[in-house]
N, C-alpha and C positions, 0 to 999 in steps of 0.2 A: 623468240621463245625465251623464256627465262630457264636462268641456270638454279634450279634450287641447291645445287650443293656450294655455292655461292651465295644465296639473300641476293642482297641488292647490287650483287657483282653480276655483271652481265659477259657470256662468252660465246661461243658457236661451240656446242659440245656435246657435256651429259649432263642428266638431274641423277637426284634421290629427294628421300625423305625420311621421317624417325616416330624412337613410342620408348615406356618407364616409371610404372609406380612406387620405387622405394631407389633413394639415393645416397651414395656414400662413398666418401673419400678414400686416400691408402690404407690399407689396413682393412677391408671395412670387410669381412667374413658374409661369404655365404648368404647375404639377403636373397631370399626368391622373388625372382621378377619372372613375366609373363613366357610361356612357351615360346622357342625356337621358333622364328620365319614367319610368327605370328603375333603374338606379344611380346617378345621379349624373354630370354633364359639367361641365368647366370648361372656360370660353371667355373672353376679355374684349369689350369692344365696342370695335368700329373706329374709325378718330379720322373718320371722316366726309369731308369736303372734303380734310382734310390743308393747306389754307391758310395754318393759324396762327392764321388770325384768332380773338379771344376770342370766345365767345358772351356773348349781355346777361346771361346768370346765370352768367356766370364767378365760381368759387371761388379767392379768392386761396391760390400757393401750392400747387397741385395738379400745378404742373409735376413730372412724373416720379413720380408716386404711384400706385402701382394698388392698389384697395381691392380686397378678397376678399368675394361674396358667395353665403352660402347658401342658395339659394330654390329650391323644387318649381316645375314648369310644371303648369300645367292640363292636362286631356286632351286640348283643342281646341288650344294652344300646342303640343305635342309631336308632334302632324300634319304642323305647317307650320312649326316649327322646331327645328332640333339645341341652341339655346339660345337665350338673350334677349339675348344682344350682336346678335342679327339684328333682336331686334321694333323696328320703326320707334322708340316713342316712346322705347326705354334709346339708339338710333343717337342722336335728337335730344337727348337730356339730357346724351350726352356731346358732342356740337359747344354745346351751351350752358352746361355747367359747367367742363369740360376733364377731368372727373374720369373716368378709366379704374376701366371695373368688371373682373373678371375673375371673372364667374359658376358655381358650382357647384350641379349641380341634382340633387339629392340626391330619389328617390322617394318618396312619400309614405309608403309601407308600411315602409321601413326609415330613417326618420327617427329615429326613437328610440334605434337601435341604434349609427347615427351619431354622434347626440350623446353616447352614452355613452362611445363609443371618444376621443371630442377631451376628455370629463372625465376620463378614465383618464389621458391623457399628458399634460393639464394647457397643449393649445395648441388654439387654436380660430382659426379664420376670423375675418375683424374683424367682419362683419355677418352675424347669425343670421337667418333668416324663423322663425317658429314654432317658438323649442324647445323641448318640451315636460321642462325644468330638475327634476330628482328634489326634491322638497323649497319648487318654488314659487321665484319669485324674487328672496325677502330671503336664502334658500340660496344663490339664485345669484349675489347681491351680497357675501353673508359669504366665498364660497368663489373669489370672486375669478375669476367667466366672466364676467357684466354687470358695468357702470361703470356708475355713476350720470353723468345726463345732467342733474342740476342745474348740476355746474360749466360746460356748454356752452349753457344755455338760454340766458341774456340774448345771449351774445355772437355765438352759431352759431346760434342757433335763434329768432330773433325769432318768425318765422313759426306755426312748433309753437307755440308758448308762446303766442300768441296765441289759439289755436284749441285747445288742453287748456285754458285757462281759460274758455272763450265759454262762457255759462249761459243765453242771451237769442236767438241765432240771427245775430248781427250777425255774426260770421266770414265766413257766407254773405250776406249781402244783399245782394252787387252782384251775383250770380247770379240774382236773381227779376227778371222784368217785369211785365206787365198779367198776369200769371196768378197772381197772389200771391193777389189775392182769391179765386181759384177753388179753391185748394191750403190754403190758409190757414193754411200750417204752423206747427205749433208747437214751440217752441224745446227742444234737449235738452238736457239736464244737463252739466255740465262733467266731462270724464274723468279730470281731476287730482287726485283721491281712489281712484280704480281703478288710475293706474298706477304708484301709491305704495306702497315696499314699509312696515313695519313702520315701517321708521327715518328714514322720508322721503325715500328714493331715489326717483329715477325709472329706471325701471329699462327702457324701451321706448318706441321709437316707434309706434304703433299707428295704426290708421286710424280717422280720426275723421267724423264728421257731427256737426252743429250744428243743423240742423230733425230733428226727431222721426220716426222711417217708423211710418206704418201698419203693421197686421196685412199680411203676405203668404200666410197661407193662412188657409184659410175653406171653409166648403160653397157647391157650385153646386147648382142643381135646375133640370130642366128645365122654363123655363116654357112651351115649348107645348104639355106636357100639363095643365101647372095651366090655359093658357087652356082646353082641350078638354073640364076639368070644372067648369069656372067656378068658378075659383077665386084668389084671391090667395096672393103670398108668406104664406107662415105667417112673422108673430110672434112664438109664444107658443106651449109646448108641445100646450096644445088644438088651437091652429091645426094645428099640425103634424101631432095622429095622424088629424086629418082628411083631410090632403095625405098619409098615407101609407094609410089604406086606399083611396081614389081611386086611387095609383098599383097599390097590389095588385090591384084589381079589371081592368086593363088586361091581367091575363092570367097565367100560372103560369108564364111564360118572364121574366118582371117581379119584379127585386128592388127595389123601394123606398129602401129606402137599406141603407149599408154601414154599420160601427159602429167601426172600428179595433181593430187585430189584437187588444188587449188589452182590448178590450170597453169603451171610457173614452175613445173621442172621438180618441185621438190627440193633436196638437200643437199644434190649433185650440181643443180642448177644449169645442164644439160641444156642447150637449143639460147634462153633467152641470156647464158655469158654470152654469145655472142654478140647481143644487141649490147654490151657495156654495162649489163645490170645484173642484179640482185634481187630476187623479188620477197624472199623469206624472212629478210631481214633489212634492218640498214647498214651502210656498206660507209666503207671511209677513204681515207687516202692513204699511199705507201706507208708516210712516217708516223699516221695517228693520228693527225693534227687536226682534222675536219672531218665532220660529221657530213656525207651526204645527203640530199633529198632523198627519201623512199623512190623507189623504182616506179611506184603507182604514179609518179607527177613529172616522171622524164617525158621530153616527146618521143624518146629510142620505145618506151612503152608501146606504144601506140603500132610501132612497125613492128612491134613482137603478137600485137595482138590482130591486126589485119595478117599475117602468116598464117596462125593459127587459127582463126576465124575460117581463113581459102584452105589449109588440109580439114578440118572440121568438117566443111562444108564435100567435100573429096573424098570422105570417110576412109580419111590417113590418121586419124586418130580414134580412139576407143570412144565410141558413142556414150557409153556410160564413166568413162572416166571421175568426175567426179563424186562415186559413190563406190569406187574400187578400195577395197582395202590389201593388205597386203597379202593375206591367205588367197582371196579372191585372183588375183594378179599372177604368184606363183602357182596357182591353178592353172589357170588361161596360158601360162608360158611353157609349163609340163606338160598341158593337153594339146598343143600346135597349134597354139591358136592366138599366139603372139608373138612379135617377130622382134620387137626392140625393146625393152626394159628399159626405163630408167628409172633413177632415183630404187637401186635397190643395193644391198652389202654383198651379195653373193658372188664369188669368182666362177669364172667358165667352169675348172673343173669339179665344181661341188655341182652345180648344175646337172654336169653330165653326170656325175655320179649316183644324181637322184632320178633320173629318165626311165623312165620305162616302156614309155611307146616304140612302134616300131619304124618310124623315121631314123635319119642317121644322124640326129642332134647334135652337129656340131656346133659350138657357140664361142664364142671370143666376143673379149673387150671393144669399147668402141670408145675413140677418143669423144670429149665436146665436141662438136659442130663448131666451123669456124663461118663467118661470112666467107674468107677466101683463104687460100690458103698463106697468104701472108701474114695472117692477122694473130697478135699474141693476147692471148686472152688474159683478163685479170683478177678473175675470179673462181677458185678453186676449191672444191672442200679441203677441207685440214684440220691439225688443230693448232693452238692456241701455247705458247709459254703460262701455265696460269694454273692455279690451284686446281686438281679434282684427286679424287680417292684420298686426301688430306685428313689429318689429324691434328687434333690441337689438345695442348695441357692445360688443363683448368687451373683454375684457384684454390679447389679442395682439393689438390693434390699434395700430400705431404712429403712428397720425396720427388718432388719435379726432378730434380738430375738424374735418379733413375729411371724415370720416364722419359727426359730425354735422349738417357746411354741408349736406352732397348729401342728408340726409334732410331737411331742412328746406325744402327746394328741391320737394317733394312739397305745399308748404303755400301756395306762393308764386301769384298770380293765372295767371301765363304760364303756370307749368307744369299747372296745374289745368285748364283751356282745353284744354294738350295731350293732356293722360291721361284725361280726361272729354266732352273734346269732339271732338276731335282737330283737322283742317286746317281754316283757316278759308277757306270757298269752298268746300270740298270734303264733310267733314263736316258743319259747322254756319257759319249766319250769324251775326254782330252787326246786333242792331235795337234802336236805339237803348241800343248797347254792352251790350246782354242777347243771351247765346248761345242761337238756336235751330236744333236739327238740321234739315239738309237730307234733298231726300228719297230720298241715296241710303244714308243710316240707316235710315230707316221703312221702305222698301221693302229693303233689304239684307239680308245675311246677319247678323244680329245677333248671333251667338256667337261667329263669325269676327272680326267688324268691332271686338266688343270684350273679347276676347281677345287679338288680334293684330294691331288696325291701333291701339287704344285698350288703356290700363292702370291703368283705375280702382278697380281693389282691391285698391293695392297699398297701403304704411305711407304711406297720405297723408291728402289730403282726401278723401271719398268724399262726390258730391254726389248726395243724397240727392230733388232736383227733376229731376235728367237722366231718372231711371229711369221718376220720374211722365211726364215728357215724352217719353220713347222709342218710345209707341205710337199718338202720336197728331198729326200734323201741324197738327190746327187747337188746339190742349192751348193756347193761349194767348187762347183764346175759349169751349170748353167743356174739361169734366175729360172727359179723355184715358180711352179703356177701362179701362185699367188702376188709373187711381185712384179709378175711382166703383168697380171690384171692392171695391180694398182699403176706402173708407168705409163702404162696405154693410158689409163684415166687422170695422170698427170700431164701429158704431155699437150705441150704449144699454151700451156697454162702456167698463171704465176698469183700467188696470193696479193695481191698491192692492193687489193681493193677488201679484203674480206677485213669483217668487223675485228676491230681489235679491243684488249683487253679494258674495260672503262668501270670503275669505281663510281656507286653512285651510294652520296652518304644521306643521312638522316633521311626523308620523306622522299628524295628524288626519283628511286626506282618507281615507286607507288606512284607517283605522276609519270613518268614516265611511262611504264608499263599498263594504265587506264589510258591516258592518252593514244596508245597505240592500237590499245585493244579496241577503244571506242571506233575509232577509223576502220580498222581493218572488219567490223561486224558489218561495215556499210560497204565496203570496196571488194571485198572478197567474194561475195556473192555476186555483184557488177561484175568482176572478171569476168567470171565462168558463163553469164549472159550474154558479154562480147563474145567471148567464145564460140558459142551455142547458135550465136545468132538472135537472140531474143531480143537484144538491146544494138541499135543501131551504133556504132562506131564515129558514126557525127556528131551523136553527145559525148567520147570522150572529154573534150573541156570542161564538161559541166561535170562528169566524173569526177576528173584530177582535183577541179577545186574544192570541190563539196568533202573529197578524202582528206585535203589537206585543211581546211575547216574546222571538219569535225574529230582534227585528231594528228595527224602526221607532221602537221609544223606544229605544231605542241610537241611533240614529241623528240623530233629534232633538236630543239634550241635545246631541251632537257636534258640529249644527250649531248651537246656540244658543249651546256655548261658545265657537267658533270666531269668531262675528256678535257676539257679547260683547266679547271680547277686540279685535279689526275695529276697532269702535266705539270703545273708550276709547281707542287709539290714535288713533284719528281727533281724539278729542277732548283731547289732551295739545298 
């Protein structure tokens, strides 16, 4: 999949996209651009009090400055407000920096076409959210839209620079209390080789964490039918087609489990880690160094596909599988009428929370299937040390240091508390100067409250411990619902195999990304025919070559020269 909040950087993640008919630098008053959440609005935020007074994160210097920002709202944002000079935390950032934004909220669906229009005339807004820059952004550094933010690190940016270099977790640590032991997070890599172009610019603000996240999707199963056949979680593929002829015998109105649209597990990669692959992507080795074959030309393929071919044929799997979508699926799972989940975000108990029939719905995490239970698997969802929710300062920026202070102010203790925790009393206590939310977070509206009362996905800190803790008021004595999902769904797993962070400059992605696309318009549908049964299993070889032909070793070499070149740079 491609990363569009990247171009032609490629990650296992998220996208966006952008939009913006009138442009202009610092300073630049009040131009109206398109409607909120649709075209685009530009607002600035109110000075608040109007008193005078500094706030404690006062930016020296910001008298009479209005910076220009480009940034989408969320869908939950754009309900409840015409722009983000309204959302409480940007009201509080400017009575505590003095810095006036003057917001532009450009639509997700025409973001692209936005930023094409400010490269054409060669002026842009000072602060970008997500541009998705033609060419990556050592283009965007040569062609003079991003500034490099080395010259404002040490001076504007203590903060940032503290926290792109953290490798250890120490960024975060005054954020943990007595739940540390129970979380026992482990530390993420530094992002300061990911936001470096070719030439050693820094080319982006991005949002960082410093502890590691768990897998956030995984399979659930329902265990009150495993209790009802006496049965445990399945382990291990064995385990497993035992737990799915049990759930087909419960009746013909009973699908057992779902398989993903592409017949290959989806985004959890559930059933076919165990064969050593990857089928959604391509996968590499521990240190980065090599680009694997696609999964489609392993022979481990082939014994992923005679498995499911024998439950297919056993109707252990969804007969319709790949035409489920995901309404369709949490349909089938609400209604009893599917027993295993994969590839979906949802923990056990938001599940149970949404039930309404009159079964006793019990449901828990299920780890991946192992071949046995010796086996450590190597492939894991997760994510990436690597640019997203990033910001970058243009070239039409007349007061880049100010635009650097107020992004670095995203890094700082006070404001972190606000955008992550929000009021203190209100949202969250201090105990024993560790933030833990109140309980009119746990009980509250939570897309609301952090959306629009809370702003923690924006180019800052992202604390990576609130999210473990947002489900569970006693999370500071036992793990919280939510994190014994995700460890169930990490566990007897290790990322060494998942794609890592690769740079592709000038034309490479576009080859790359046709190359792959080309194969996979022929192979994809073959899947699901082995699958199915339609396509005999004895043509597999003339499958594998015809994929890798018409696309897959193209796309390979494309990415290994790409990870190639990456690397020696890296190493210069």
């Amino acid at each position: 999949m491609k990363n569009r909040r990247l171009a032609r950087f490629l990650a296992i993640a998220l996208c966006a996209a952008m939009s913006v008919p009138a442009f202009g630098g610092c300073s630049s008053g009040g131009e109206e651009s398109s409607s909120a959440g649709s075209t685009g609005q530009s607002s600035a935020v109110s000075s608040g009090s109007g008193s005078g007074e500094k706030g404690d994160l006062y930016i020296e210097g910001s008298e009479g400055v209005t910076l220009t920002y480009w940034i989408p709202m969320d869908s939950v944002q754009t309900q409840n407000f015409s722009t983000l000079a309204e959302h409480p935390y940007f009201q509080w950032l400017q009575e505590q920096t003095g810095v006036t934004i003057e917001f532009i909220h450009p639509s997700y669906e025409q973001m692209d076409q936005q930023l094409n229009l400010m490269i054409a005339s060669g002026e842009y807004y000072d602060m970008l959210h997500l541009p998705n820059y033609p060419g990556g952004p050592q283009a965007a550094i040569d062609e003079n839209c991003f500034i490099d933010l080395n010259d404002y690190l040490d001076e504007y940016m203590p903060d940032y620079k503290e926290a792109l270099y953290c490798s250890d977790g120490s960024f975060s640590a005054w954020e943990w209390g007595a739940e540390k032991e129970l979380y026992n997070p482990q530390p993420q890599p530094s992002f300061l080789d990911t936001c470096t172009t070719f030439d050693g610019s820094l080319w982006c603000v991005t949002q960082i964490w410093t502890d590691a996240y768990l897998p956030e999707s995984g399979p659930v199963i329902r265990k009150d039918w495993l209790d009802e056949a006496g049965l445990d979680v399945p382990q291990t593929l064995d385990e497993l087609e035992v737990v799915l002829e049990a759930f087909k015998a419960r009746g013909e109105d009973v699908v057992p489990m779902n398989l993903g649209t592409y017949g290959t597990n989806g985004g959890d990669g559930s059933i076919i880690s165990a064969f050593g692959l990857y089928a959604d992507y391509f996968t590499m080795d521990k240190e980065g160094t090599t680009v694997y074959p696609h999964a489609y030309t392993e022979d481990a393929f082939l014994d992923y596909l005679t498995l499911m071919n024998d439950w297919y044929a056993k109707g252990y799997i969804d007969p319709d599988f790949m035409n489920r979508d995901d309404a369709s699926l949490e349909a089938m799972f609400l209604d009893d009428r599917l027993g295993i989940y994969f590839n979906q975000w949802t923990t056990p108990d938001t599940w149970e929370s949404r039930y309404t029939g009159d079964q006793d719905f019990e449901v828990v995490a299920m780890p991946l299937p192992r071949m046995d239970t010796d086996q450590q698997l190597t492939w894991v969802n997760g994510y990436n040390s690597e640019p997203t929710n990033y910001t970058v300062i243009t070239s039409s920026c007349e007061h880049p240091e100010i635009a650097a202070a107020w992004l670095n102010v995203g890094f700082i203790k006070e404001a972190i508390l606000r955008h992550t925790y929000g009021i203190e009393g209100e949202h969250y206590e201090l105990i024993d100067g560790v933030p833990y939310y109140t309980d009119v977070v746990f009980n509250g509206d939570q897309d609301y409250i952090f959306s629009c009362e809370l702003f923690p996905n924006s180019a800052a800190y992202n604390s990576y411990r609130s999210g473990l803790l947002r489900s569970s008021a006693d999370s500071a004595e036992v793990l919280s619902p939510r994190a014994e999902a995700l460890t169930t769904w990490a566990q007897n797993a290790s990322r060494d195999t998942v794609w890592k962070y690769v740079v592709f400059a000038d034309d490479g992605w576009g080859e790359f990304d046709s190359a792959l696309n080309d194969a996979l318009t022929y192979a994809q549908p073959m899947v699901l025919r082995f699958i199915i049964g339609e396509e005999s299993l004895d043509n597999f070889d003339t499958f594998r070559e015809t994929a890798k032909s018409m696309g897959l070793d193209k796309a390979q070499q494309a990415a290994q020269a790409a990870l190639d070149v990456m690397n020696q740079s890296a190493g210069e």
